[in-house]
DRENKOL-389844 format. One record per residue (C-alpha): x, y, z. Coordinates in steps of 0.05 Angstrom, whole numbers, plus 5000, padded with zeros to 4 digits. Each point is the difference from the previous one (the first is absolute). Example, Ala and Ser with C-alpha at 12.3 -4.5 7.8 and 13.67 -1.06 7.14 Angstrom:
2
524649105156/502750694987/
// end
This chain:
194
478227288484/495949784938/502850204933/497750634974/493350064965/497149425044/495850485042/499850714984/497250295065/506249685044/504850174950/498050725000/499850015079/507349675009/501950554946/498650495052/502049715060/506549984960/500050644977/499350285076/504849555015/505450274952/498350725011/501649785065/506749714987/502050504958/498550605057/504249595046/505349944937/500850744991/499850145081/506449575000/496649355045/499849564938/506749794964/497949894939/494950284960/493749504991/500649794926/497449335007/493550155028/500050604952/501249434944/493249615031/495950585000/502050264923/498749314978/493049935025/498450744978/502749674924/496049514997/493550305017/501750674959/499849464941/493549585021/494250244988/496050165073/491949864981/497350335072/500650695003/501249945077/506249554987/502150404940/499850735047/503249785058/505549624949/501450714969/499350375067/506249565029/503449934933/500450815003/501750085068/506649484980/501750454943/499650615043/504049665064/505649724932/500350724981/501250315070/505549355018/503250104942/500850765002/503049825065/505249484982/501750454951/501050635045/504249485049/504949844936/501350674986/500850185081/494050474994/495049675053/499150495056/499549415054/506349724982/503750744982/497550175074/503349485038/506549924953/501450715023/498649915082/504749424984/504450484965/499650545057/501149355053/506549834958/502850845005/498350025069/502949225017/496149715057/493250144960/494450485002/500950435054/503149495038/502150225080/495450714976/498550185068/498350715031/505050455034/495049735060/501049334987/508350014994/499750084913/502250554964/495850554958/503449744937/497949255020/492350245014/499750444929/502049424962/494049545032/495250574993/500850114931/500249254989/493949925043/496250704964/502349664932/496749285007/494150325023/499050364938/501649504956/495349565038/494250434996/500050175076/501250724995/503850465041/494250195051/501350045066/507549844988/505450365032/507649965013/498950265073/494049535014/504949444963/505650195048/494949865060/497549464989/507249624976/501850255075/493949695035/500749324964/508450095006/498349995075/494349445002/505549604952/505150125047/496749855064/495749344966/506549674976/506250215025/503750364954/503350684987/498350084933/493649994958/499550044908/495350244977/498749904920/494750154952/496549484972/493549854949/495949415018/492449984975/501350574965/501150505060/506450235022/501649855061/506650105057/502349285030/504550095062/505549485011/502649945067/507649964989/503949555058/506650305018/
// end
């Protein structure tokens, strides 16, 4: 890369390449698939946004799309930060949501719903409330809605893939647990060898 102020036009298009890049990083950051937040390309970016914010840009061109993507950073800082903050102070909904399945998985022992089966399927009423109220409460906090959800239609379909389970692997025994992947909620089966 050629030091800053060398060529305007590239500078300004590795600015936002960059900033996609850590908008990017920082989605993955607050979905929990990055460690660590991304403060070093967030460093890169801020320091090419100060230098230009204190050259003077002579073509208009250059000096709207240099304040279109200096904007859009401040307005992406703004949002991050509100975020961080609300993860400090244990107020992010993402991260409230999933402490308290884990919560819930901790109270119950085995985890979410774990063994909830069906009376059909060998599990007990208790067993098949617990995943359906798991399951009806991921959904909402998803966005996915209760439509078309039902614990009866829930208790059939844990007995037809109990069975298919069963039959594919082997075993007596199928878990079933609620998870969120991709931001759906979703029930993963785990075939349980006696």
């Amino acid at each position: 890369m050629s030091p800053l102020g060398t060529d305007i036009e590239e500078d300004l298009n590795l600015l936002d390449v960059r900033l996609k890049t850590l908008r990017l990083e920082y989605d993955q950051y607050f979905m929990g698939a990055r460690k660590r937040e991304p403060q070093l390309l967030r460093g890169e970016v801020q320091k090419i946004i100060s230098y230009y914010a204190n050259v003077p840009i002579r073509n208009t061109g250059h000096r709207f799309k240099f304040n279109n993507l200096r904007s859009r950073f401040f307005s992406f800082r703004r949002h991050w930060d509100d975020t961080l903050r609300k993860i400090e102070d244990g107020r992010y909904d993402k991260h409230r949501f999933q402490a308290e399945l884990h919560d819930r998985e901790r109270k119950l022992g085995t985890g979410a719903g774990a063994r909830p089966r069906g009376p059909e399927a060998g599990g007990s009423d208790a067993e098949l409330d617990r995943l359906f109220e798991s399951f009806v409460e991921a959904r909402e906090a998803t966005g996915q809605g209760r439509a078309g959800l039902s614990r009866e239609r829930l208790a059939g379909q844990l007995a037809e893939q109990t069975k298919a389970l069963q039959e594919r692997f082997g075993v007596t025994e199928v878990r079933f647990r609620v998870v969120v992947e991709g931001g759906r909620a979703k029930l993963k089966a785990t075939p349980v060898k006696s």
